[in-house]
C-alpha positions as CSV (number, residue, x, y, z in Angstrom):
1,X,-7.2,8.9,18.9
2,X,-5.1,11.4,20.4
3,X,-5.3,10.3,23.8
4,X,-4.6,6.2,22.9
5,X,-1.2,7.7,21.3
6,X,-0.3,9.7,25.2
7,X,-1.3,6.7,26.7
8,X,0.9,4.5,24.8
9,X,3.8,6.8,24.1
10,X,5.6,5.4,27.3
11,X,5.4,1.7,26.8
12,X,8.3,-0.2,25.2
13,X,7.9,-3.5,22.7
14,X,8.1,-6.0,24.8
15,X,5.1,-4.3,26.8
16,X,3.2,-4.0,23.3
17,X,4.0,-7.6,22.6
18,X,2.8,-9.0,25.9
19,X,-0.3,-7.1,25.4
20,X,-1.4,-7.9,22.0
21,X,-2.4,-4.6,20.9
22,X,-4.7,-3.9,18.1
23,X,-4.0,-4.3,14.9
24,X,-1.8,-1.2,13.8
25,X,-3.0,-0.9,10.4
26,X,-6.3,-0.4,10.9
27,X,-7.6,3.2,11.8
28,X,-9.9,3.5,14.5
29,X,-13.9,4.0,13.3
30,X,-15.2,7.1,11.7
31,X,-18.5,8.8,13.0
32,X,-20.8,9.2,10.3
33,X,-20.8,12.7,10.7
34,X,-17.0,12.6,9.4
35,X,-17.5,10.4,7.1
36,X,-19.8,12.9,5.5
37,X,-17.7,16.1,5.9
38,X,-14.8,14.3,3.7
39,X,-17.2,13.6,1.1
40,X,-18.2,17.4,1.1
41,X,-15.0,17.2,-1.6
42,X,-17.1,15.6,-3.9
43,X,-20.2,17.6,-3.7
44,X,-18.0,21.0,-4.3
45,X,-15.8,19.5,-7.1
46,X,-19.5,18.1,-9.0
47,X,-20.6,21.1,-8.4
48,X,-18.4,23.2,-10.6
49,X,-18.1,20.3,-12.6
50,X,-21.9,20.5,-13.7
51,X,-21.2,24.7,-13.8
52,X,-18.5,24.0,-16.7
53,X,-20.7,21.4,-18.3
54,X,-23.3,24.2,-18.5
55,X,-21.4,27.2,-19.7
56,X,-18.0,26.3,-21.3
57,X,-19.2,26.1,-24.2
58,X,-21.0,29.5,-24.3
59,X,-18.4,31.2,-22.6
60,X,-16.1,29.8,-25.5
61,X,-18.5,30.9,-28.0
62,X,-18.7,34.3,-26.7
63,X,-14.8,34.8,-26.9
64,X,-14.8,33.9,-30.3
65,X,-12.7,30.9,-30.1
66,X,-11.7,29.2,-33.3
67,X,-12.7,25.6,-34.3
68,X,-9.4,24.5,-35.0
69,X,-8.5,25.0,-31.4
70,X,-11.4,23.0,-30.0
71,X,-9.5,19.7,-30.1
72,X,-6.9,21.2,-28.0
73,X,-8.9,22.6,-25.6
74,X,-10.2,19.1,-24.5
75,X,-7.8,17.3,-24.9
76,X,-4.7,19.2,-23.2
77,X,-6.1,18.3,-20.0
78,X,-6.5,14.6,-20.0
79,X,-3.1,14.1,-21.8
80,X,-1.5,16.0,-18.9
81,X,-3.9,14.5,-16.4
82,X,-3.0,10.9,-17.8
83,X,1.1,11.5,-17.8
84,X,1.2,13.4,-14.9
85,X,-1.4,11.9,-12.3
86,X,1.0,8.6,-11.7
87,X,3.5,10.4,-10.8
88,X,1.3,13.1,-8.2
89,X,0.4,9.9,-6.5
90,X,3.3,8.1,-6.0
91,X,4.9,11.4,-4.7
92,X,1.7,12.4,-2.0
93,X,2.9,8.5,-0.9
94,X,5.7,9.8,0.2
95,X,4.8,13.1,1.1
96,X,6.5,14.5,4.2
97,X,4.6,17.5,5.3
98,X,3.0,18.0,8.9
99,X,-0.3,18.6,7.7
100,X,-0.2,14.7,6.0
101,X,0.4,13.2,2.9
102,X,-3.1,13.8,0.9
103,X,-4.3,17.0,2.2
104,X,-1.1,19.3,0.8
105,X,-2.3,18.0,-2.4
106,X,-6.2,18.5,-2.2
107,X,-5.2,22.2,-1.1
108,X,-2.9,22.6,-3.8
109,X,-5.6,21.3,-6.6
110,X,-8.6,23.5,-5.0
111,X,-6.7,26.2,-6.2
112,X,-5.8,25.6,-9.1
113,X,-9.6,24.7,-9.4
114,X,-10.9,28.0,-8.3
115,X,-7.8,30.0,-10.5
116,X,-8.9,28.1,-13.4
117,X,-12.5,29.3,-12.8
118,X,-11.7,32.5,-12.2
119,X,-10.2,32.7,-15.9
120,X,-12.9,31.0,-17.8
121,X,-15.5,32.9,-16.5
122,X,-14.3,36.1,-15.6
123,X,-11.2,36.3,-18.2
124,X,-13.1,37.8,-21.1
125,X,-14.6,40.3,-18.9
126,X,-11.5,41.5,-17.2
127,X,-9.5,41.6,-21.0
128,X,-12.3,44.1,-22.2
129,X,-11.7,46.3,-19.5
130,X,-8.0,46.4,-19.7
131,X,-7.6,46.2,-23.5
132,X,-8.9,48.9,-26.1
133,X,-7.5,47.0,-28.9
134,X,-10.3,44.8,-30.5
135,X,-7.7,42.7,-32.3
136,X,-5.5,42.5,-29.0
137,X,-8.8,41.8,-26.6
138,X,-9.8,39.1,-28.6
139,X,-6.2,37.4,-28.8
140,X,-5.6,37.8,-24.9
141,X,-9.7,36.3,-24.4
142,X,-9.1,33.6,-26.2
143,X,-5.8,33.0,-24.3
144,X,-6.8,33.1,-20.9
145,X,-10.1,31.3,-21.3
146,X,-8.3,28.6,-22.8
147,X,-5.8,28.9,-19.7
148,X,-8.4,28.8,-17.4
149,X,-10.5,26.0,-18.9
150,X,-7.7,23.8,-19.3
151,X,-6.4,24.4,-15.4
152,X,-10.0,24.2,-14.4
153,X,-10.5,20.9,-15.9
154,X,-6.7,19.4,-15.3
155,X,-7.3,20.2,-11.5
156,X,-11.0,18.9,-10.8
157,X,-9.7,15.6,-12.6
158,X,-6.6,15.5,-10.6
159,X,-8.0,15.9,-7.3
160,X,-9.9,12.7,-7.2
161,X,-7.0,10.4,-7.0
162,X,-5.5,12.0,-3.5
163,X,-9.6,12.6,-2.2
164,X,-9.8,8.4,-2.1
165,X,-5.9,8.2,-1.2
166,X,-7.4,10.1,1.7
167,X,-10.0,8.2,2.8
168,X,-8.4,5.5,2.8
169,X,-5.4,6.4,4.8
170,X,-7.6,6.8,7.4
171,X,-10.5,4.7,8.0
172,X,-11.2,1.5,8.6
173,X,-12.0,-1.1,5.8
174,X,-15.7,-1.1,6.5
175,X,-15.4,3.2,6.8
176,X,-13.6,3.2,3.5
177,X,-16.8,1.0,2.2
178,X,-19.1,3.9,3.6
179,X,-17.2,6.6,2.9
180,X,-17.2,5.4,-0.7
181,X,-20.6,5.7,-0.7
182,X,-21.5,8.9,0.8
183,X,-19.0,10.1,-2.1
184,X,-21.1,8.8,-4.9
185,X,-24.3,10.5,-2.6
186,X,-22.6,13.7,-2.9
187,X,-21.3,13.6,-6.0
188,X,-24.9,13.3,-7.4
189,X,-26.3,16.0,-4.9
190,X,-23.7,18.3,-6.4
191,X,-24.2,17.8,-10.1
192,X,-28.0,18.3,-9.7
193,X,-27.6,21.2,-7.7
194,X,-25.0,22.7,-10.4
195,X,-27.7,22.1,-13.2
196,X,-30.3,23.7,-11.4
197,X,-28.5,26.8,-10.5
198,X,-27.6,26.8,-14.4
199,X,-31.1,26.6,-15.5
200,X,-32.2,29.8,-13.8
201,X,-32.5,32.8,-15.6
202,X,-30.2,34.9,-13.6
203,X,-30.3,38.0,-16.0
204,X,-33.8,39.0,-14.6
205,X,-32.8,38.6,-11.0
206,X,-31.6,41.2,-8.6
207,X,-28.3,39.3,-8.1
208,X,-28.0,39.0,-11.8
209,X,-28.5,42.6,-12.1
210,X,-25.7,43.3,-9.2
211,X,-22.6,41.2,-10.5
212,X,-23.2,42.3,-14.2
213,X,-23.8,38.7,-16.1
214,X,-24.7,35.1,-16.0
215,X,-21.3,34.3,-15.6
216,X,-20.2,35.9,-12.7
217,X,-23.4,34.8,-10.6
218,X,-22.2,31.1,-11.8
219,X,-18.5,32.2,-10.9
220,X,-19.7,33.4,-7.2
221,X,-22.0,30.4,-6.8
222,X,-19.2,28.1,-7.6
223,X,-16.2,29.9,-5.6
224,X,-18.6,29.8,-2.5
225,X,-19.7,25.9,-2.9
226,X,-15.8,24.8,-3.6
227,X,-14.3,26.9,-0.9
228,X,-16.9,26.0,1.8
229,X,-17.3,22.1,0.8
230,X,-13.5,21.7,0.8
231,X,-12.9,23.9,3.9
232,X,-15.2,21.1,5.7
233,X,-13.1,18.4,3.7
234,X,-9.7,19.3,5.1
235,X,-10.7,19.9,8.4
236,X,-13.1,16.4,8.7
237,X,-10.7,14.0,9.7
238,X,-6.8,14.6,10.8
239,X,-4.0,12.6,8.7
240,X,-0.9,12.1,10.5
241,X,2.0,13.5,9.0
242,X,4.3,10.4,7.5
243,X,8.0,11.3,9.3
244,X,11.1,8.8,10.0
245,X,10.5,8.0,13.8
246,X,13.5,5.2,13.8
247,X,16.0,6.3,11.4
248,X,18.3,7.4,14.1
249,X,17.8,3.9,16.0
250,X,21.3,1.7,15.8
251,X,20.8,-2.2,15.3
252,X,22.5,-2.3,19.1
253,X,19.7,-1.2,20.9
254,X,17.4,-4.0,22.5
255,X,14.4,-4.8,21.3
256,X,12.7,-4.4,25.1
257,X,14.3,-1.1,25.1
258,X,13.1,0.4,21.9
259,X,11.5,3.6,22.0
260,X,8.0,4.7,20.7
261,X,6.8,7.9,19.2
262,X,4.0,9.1,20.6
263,X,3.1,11.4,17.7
264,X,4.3,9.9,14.4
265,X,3.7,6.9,11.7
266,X,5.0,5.6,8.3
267,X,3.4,5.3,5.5
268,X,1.4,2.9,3.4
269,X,4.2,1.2,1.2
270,X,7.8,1.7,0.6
271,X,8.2,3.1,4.3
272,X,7.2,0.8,7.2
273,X,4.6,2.2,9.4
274,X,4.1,3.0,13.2
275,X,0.7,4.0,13.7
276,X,-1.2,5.0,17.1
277,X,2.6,4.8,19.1
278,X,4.1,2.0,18.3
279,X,6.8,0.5,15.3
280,X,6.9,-2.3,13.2
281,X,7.9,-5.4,15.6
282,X,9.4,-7.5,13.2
283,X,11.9,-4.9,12.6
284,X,12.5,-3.5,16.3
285,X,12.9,-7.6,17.0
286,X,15.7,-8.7,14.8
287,X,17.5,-5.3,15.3
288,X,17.3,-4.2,12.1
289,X,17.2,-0.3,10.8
290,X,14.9,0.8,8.6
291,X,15.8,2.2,4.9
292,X,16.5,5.7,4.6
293,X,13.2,7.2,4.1
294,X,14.8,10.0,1.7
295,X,16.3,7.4,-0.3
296,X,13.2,5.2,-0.8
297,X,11.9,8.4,-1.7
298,X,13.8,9.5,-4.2
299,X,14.1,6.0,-5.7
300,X,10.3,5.9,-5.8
301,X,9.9,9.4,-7.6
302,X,12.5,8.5,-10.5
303,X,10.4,7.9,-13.8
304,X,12.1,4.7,-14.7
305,X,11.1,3.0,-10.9
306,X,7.4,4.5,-11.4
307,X,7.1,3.4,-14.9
308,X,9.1,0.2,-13.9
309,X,5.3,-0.4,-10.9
310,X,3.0,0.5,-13.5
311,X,4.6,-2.4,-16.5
312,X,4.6,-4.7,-13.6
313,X,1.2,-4.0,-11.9
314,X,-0.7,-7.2,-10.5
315,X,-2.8,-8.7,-13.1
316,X,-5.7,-8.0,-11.3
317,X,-5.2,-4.3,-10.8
318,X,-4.8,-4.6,-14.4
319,X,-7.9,-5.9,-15.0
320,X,-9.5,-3.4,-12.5
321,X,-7.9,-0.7,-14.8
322,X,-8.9,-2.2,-18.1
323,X,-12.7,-2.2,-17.0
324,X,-13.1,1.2,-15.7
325,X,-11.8,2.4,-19.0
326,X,-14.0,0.7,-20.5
327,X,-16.9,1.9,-18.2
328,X,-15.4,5.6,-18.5
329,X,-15.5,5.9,-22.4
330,X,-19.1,4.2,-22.5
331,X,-19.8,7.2,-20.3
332,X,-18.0,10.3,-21.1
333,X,-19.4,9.3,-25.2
334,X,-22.7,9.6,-24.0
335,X,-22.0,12.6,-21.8
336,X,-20.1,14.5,-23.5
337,X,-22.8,14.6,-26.4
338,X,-26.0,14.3,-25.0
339,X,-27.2,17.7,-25.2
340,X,-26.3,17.7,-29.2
341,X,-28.4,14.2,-29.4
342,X,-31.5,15.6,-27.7
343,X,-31.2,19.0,-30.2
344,X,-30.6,16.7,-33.1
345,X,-31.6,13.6,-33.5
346,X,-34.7,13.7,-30.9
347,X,-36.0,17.2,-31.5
348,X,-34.6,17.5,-35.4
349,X,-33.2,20.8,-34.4
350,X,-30.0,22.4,-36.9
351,X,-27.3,23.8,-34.8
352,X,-26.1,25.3,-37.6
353,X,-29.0,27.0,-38.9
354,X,-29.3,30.6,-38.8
355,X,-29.8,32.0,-35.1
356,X,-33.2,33.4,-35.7
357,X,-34.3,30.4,-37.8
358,X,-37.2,27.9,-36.4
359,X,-34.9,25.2,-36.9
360,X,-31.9,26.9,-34.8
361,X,-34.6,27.6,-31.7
362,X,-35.8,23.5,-32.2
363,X,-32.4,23.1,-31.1
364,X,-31.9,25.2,-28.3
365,X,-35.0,23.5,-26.8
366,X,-33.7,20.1,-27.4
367,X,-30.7,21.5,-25.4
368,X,-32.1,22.7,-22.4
369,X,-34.4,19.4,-22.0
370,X,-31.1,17.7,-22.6
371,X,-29.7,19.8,-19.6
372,X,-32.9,18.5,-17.3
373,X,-31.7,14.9,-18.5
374,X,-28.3,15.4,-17.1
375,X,-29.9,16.5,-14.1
376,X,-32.1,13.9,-13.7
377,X,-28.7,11.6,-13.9
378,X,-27.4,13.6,-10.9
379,X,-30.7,12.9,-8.9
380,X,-31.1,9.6,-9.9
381,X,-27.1,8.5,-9.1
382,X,-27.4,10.2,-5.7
383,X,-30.5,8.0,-4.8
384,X,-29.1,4.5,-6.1
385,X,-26.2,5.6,-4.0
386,X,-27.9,5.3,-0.8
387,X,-29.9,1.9,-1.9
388,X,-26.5,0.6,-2.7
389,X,-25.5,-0.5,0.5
390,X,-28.7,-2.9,1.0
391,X,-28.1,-3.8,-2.3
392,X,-24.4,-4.9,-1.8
393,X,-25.3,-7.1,0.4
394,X,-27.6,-9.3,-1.6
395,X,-25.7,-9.2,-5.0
396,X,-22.0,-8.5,-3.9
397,X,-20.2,-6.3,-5.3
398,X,-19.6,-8.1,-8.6
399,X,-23.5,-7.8,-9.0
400,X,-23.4,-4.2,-8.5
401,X,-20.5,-3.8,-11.2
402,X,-22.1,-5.8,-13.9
403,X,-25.5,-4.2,-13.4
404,X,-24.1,-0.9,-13.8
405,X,-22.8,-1.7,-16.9
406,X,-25.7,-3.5,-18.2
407,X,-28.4,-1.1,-17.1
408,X,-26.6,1.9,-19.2
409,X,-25.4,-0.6,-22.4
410,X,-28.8,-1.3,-22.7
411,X,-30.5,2.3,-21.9
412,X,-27.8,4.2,-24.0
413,X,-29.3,0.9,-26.7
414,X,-33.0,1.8,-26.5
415,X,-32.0,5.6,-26.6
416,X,-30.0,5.4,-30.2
417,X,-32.6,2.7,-31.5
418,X,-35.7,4.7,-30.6
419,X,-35.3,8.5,-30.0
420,X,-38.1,10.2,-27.9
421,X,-37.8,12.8,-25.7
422,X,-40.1,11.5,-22.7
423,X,-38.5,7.5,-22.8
424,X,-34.9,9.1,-23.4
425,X,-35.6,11.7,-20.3
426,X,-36.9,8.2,-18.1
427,X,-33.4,6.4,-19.6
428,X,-31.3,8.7,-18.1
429,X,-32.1,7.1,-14.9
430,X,-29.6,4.5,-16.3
431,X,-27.1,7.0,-16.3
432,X,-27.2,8.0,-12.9
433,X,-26.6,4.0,-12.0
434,X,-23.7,3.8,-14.3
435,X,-22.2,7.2,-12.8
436,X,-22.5,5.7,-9.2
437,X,-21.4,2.4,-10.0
438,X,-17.9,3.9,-11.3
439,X,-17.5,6.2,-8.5
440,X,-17.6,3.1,-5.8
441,X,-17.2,0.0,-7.1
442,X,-13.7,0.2,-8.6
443,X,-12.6,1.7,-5.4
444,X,-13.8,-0.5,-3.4
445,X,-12.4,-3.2,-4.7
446,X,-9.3,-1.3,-4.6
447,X,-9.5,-0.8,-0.9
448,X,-9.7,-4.8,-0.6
449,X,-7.3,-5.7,-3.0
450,X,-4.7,-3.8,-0.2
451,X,-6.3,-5.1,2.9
452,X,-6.0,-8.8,1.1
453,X,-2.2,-7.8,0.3
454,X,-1.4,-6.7,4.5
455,X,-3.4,-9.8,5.2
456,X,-0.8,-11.6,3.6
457,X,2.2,-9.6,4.1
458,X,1.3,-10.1,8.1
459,X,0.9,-14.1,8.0
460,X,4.0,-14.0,5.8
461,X,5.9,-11.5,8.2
462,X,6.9,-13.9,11.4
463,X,9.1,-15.8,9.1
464,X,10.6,-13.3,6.7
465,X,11.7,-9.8,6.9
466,X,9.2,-7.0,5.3
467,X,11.1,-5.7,2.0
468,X,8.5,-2.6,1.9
469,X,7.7,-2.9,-2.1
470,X,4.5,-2.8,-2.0
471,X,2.6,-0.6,-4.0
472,X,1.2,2.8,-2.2
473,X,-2.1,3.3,-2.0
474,X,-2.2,6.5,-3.8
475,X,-0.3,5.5,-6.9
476,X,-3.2,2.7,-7.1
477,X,-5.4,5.4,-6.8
478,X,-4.2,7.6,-9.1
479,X,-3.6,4.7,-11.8
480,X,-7.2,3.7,-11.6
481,X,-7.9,7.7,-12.1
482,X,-5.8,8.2,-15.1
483,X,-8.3,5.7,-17.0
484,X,-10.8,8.8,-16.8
485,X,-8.1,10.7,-18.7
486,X,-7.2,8.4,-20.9
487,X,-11.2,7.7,-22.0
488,X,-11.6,11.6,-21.9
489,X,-8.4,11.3,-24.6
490,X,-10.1,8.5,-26.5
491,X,-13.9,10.0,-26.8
492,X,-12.1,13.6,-27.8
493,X,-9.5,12.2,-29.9
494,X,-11.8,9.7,-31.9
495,X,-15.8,10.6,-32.0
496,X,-15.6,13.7,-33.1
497,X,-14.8,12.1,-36.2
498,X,-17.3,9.7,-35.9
499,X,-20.0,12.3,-35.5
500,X,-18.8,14.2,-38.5
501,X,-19.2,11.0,-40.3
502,X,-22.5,9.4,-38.8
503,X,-24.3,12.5,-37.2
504,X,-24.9,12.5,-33.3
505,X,-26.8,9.1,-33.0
506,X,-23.7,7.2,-33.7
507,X,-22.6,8.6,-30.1
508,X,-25.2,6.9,-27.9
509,X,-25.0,3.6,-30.0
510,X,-21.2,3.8,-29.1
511,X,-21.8,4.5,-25.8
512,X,-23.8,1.0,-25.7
513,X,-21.8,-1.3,-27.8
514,X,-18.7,-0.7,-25.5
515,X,-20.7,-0.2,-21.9
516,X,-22.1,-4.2,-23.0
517,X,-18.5,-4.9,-24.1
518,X,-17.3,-4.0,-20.1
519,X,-20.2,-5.7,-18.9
520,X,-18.7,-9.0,-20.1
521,X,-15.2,-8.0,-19.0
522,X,-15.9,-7.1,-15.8
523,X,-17.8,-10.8,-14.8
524,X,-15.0,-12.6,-16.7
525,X,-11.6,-10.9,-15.8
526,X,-12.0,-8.4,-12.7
527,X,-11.0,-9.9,-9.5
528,X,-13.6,-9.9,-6.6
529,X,-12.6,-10.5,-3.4
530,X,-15.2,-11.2,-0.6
């Protein structure tokens, strides 16, 4: 790539025009071997995802968190996640820094990821040897375990918007297809990897004796996966830095004497773009300057103009949204409570029986097979996500869409209606379908939704000037995102209650009635695009 930008960084427009050059938009292809280095992201990030899945709860147990605070624990995150993730991606649109628009972000997020682990799972251990006080040590515990689960979780939600932002700033539309793909792969690997580090018995182990608990083996597992896997990330394929290459250009100049940049490009969006050494023509032909970058910027970044894009989203994009909520709170109610289900309903364990009761150690058991059923949804979504690409091509991606949806309405169905642990352990199969299906799908059809829009915009361009208002591809991104958020805000927020009411059973019958409720949204209203 770097040696078509020298090679063209000396020609002028009327030398590009004569030519016909390729079309600017569209980013050369991706090895395979890249391809797979960005989706690295997704295998570190699933990995301490399934870490947290597996000890949150007992490291908030062990600190001797109160049950009031529960509710705030998680749901802080996705409230922030949901109010503040619109906003992160309209601002990595604009983003002006020489490393690129995306990656900034990523690097800030891993961070935050690996600061917020750091707390939850070294926090109480670190407090005990600081603090004498009991009553202090517990306070300041409680505190930064809370902190650090809160970060943890805010960051690892957050960092999936600007991961797809990136991928699709710079591949091609059938790489971004691929790409999406190989994310849903690793995403899988790195959830069953995380479960079956967490079902090791660490504390007879020699490294479980050397770094003290079952905690900090977790903690140095999951600080070595996220650094390495996003090291690989950043450095898998270069984003060029968005910069203002004609804002010094007067409307004087000739068109057959404008200059190129060898080195720079605008964005997706708002800003026009000049990508591999050459500018927008329509622009260089009728003399025109572009808009002040800094002032598109700031115009984009004001709350009122953000919230002003999201009222008047596309209907489409709308409908796009409204589904993967829908497929999000199916989920995350089924997820989020699965391990209580197998304890309770399926192995008629009591969680709140005493600790050395028969009942209380039913439980447990129905737990840890419930942990093997999460993992079996990791292996199982990895798998369909490599058969997905033969499968796309018979059934479309409509077909893809609407069988997810099904496949888990109605295995999340048979689960509630007939509870046993060897056909609930083959259901969760469904599971790993639905949690491929909503990594993909929705972003794919994301992806064409904007190459349909430059489609248009470039028939449409000859005889009209380009007003730049379309929407950036991170924002769209990071809108489609904050419907994870806002499930994660529904399922905390309202079946907790539900389960008080109704026991855990009500959970998985949930889960169906509104994953069958998507399935008929998303072959009525969603938008396909061939």
């Amino acid at each position: 790539m770097g040696g078509n930008i020298g090679q063209l960084g000396s020609r002028t427009y009327e030398s590009l025009a004569d030519d016909e050059p390729l079309d600017p938009e569209e980013p050369p292809k991706r090895p395979t071997g890249n391809l797979i280095m960005h989706s690295m992201a997704m295998l570190g990030r699933e990995f301490c995802y399934a870490v947290e899945a597996a000890y949150v709860t007992p490291v908030l147990l062990s600190v001797g968190l109160p049950k009031s605070l529960y509710s705030m624990v998680w749901l802080l995150s996705p409230i922030l996640g949901f109010l503040l993730q619109p906003v992160v991606g309209s601002a990595s649109d604009h983003c002006r820094a020489r490393w690129g628009r995306r990656r900034p972000y990523i690097l800030t997020l891993v961070i935050m990821m690996l600061l917020g682990m750091t707390l939850y799972l070294n926090g109480d251990a670190v407090v005990a040897a600081l603090i004498a006080d009991p009553r202090r040590r517990l306070i300041w515990a409680i505190t930064i375990t809370m902190i650090g689960v809160v970060l943890f979780d805010f960051a690892a939600d957050f960092i999936d918007g600007p991961i797809k932002a990136y991928l699709f700033d710079v591949c091609s539309h059938e790489d971004k297809e691929r790409g999406l793909h190989y994310h849903a792969l690793f995403t899988g690997f790195g959830g069953t990897l995380g479960y079956l580090l967490g079902a090791i018995d660490w504390a007879h182990l020699e490294l479980g004796r050397v770094l003290g608990t079952e905690f900090q083996v977790m903690f140095f597992f999951s600080a070595l996966v996220l650094t390495l896997c996003f090291t690989i990330h950043l450095c898998s394929i270069p984003e060029a830095p968005l910069k203002d290459v004609i804002k010094d250009i007067s409307p004087q100049q000739a068109p057959q004497d404008f200059p190129l940049s060898p080195d720079k490009m605008y964005q997706y969006g708002s800003i026009e773009k000049a990508k591999n050494g050459y500018v927008n023509p329509e622009l260089a032909m009728h003399g025109e300057k572009p808009p002040n970058p800094a002032e598109q910027t700031r115009k984009a970044m004001t709350m009122k103009s953000l919230l002003r894009e999201l009222v008047n989203m596309p209907p489409h994009y709308r409908c796009l949204c409204i589904s993967h909520l829908f497929g999000w709170t199916a989920f995350l109610s089924n997820m989020l409570f699965f391990t209580d289900f197998m304890g309770q309903i399926v192995y008629h364990g009591d969680p709140y029986a005493a600790h050395n009761s028969t009942e209380f150690l039913i439980y447990e058991r129905g737990v840890e097979v419930g942990c093997w059923g999460l993992c079996i949804n990791s292996m199982f979504s990895s798998l369909y996500s490599y058969f997905q690409k033969s499968l796309v091509s018979y059934i479309g991606l409509k077909g893809l869409y609407f069988m997810g949806y099904l496949l888990f309405g109605l295995g999340t169905g048979f689960i509630g209606l007939f509870p046993n642990v060897y056909s609930t352990l083959a259901l969760c199969t469904s599971f790993g379908v639905m949690s491929s299906t909503l990594y993909t799908v929705p972003f794919n059809l994301i992806a064409k939704y904007h190459r349909e829009e430059q489609e248009e915009k470039r028939q449409q361009a000859p005889g009209g000037s380009l007003d730049g208002s379309e929407r950036g591809q991170g924002l769209d991104c990071a809108v489609l995102t904050c419907m994870v958020q806002l499930a994660q805000i529904l399922v905390g927020g309202g079946l907790g209650f539900l389960v008080n009411k109704a026991g855990s059973v009500i959970v998985v019958i949930t889960a169906s009635v509104v994953a069958m409720i998507g399935c008929c949204f998303v072959a009525l209203f969603v938008r396909y695009v061939d």
